[in-house]
C-alpha positions in Angstrom: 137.9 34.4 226.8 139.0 31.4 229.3 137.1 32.0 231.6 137.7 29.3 234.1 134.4 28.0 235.2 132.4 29.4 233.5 131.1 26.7 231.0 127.8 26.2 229.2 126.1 24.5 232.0 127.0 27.3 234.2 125.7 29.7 231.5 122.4 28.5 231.0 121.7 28.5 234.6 123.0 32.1 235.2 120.9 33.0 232.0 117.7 31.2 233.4 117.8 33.4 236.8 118.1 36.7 234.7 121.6 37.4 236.2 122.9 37.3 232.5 121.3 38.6 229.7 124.0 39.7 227.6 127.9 39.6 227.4 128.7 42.9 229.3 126.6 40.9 232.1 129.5 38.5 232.7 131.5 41.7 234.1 129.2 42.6 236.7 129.0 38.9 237.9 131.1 40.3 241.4 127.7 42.0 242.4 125.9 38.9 242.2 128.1 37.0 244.9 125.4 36.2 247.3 123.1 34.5 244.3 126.3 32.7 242.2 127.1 30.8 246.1 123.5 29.8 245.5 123.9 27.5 242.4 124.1 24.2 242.6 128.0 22.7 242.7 129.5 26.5 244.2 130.6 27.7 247.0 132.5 30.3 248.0 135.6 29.4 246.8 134.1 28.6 243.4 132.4 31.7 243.5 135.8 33.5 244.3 137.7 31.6 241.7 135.4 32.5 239.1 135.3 36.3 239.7 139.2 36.1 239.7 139.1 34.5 236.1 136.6 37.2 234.4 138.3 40.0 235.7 141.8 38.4 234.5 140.0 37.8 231.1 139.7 41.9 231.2 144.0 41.4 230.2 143.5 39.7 226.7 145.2 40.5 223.6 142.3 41.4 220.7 142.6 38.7 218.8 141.0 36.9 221.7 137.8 39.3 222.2 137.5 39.4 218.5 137.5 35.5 218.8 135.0 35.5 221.4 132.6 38.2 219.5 131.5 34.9 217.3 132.1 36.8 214.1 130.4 34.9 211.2 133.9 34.0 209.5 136.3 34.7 212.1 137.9 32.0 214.0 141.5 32.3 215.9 143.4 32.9 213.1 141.6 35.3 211.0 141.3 37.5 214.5 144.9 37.3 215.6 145.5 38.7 211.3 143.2 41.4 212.2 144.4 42.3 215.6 148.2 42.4 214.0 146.4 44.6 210.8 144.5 46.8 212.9 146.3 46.9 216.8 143.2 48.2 218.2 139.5 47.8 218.0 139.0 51.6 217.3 141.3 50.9 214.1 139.5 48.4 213.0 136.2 50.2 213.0 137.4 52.8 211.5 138.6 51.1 208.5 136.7 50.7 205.1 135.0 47.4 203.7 137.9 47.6 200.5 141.0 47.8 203.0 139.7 44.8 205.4 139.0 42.5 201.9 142.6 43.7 200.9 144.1 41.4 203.9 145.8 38.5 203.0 144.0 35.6 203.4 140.6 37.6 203.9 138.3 38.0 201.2 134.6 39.9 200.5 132.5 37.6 202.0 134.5 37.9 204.7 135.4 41.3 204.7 131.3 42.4 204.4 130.7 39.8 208.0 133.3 41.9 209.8 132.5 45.2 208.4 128.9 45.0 209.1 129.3 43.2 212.3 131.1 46.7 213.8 128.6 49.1 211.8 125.6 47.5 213.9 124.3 49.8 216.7 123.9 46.8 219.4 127.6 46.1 218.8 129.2 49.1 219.1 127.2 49.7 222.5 128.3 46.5 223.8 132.5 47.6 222.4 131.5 50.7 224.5 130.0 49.1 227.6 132.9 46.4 227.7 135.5 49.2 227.6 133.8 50.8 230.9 134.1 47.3 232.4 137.6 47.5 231.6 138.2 45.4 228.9 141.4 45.6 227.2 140.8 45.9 223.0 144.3 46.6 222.1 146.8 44.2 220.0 149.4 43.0 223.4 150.6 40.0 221.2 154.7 39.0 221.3 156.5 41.0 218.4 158.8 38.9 216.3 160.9 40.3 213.5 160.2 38.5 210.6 162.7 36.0 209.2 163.9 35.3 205.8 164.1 32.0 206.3 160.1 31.7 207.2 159.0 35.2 205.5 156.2 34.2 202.4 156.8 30.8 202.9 153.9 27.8 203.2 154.7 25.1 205.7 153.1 21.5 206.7 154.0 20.5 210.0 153.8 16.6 210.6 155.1 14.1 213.2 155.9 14.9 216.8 158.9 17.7 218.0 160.7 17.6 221.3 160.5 21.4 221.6 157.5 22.5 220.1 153.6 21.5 220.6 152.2 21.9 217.4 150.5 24.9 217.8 152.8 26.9 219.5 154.9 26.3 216.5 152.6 27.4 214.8 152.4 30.4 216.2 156.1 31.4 215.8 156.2 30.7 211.8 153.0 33.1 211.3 155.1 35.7 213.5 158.3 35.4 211.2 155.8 36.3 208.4 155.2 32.2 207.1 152.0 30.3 206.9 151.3 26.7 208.3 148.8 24.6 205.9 147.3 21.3 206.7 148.4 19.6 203.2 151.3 19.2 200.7 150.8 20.0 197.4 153.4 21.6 195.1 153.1 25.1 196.3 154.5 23.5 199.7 157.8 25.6 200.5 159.0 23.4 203.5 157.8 20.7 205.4 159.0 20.4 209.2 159.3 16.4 210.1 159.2 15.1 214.0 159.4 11.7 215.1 156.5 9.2 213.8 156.0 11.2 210.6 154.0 9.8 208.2 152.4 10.3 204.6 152.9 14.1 204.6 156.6 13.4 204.9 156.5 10.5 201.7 154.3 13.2 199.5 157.4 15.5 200.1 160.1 13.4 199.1 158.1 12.3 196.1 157.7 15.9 195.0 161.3 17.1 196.0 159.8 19.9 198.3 162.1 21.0 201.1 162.5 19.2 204.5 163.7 20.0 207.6 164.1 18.0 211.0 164.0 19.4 214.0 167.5 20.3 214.2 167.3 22.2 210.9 164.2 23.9 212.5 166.6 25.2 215.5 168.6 26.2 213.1 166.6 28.4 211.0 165.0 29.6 214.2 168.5 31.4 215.1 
């Protein structure tokens, strides 16, 4: 949830003096002030900074709650699908084993972890708890029309861009409706070249795939 300072360490101790038990606990750290100035390494300013962070962690899209649940199967990328599928949590509990394993890029194994992981009575009383503290569960993510020149389209990314960290790039090609993989092979569509690129860029030329500096990535982009 980034949560500024509130690491493991920090954690374990908080969960050793019974002020934490459970998640919804981290949202009611403000009425433990007097015993958080206590720990070892905080004062009041630490204390203060922290209670700042977990209430603005209350503003985050879903796809990074659903990232923070620890579903078995679900890491950033298969929550930000679902929060674009599904917009809110109350969708997505709603919605039937068959429709989540019809998802692209989701399957049944993974389908059955998310389904039963919101059918379990301990869950959806912590959903329901963390919406009394305030939590946000809807989808607040940037909306980008998709663009032809991304839509269905596989893309490595290799080398270093002037413009773009890697994973914010990243970002914008699954929002035009593409998909960034880690390798070449011949169903590669288009591979995006920075400075210092190396063998991904060779294994392109040798199988004729597409390639675009970062010029040509402007471009598109337009």
């Amino acid at each position: 949830m980034n949560i500024d300072g509130l690491g493991e360490n920090i954690i374990e101790d908080l969960f050793n003096m019974e002020i934490i038990k459970d998640i919804v606990d981290i949202y009611d750290l403000k009425h433990s002030r007097d015993k958080l100035i206590e720990l070892e390494g905080f004062g009041e300013k630490s204390v203060n900074k922290l209670l700042d962070s977990i209430e603005e962690s209350k503003k985050n899209s879903l796809e990074r709650v659903l990232f923070a649940f620890g579903i078995k199967g679900v890491g950033e990328k298969v929550a930000k699908i679902l929060a674009k599928q599904y917009k809110s949590v109350d969708n997505l509990m709603l919605s039937e084993k068959e429709e989540i394993e019809s998802i692209r890029d989701l399957g049944p194994i993974l389908a059955d972890s998310i389904y039963e992981f919101f059918h379990k009575e301990a869950n959806i009383k912590m959903i329901e708890s963390l919406k009394e503290k305030g939590l946000n569960f809807n989808y607040i993510g940037e909306e980008i029309k998709e663009n032809d020149n991304f839509k269905a389209k596989k893309f490595v990314l290799t080398g270093t861009l002037q413009n773009y960290k890697r994973d914010d790039l990243s970002s914008i090609i699954e929002a035009l409706g593409g998909e960034v993989v880690k390798s070449v092979s011949k169903n590669t569509d288009v591979v995006i070249a920075g400075e210092s690129a190396g063998s991904k860029l060779d294994k392109a030329r040798a199988l004729n795939i597409e390639i675009w500096d970062e010029e040509k990535l402007l471009e598109m982009l337009k």
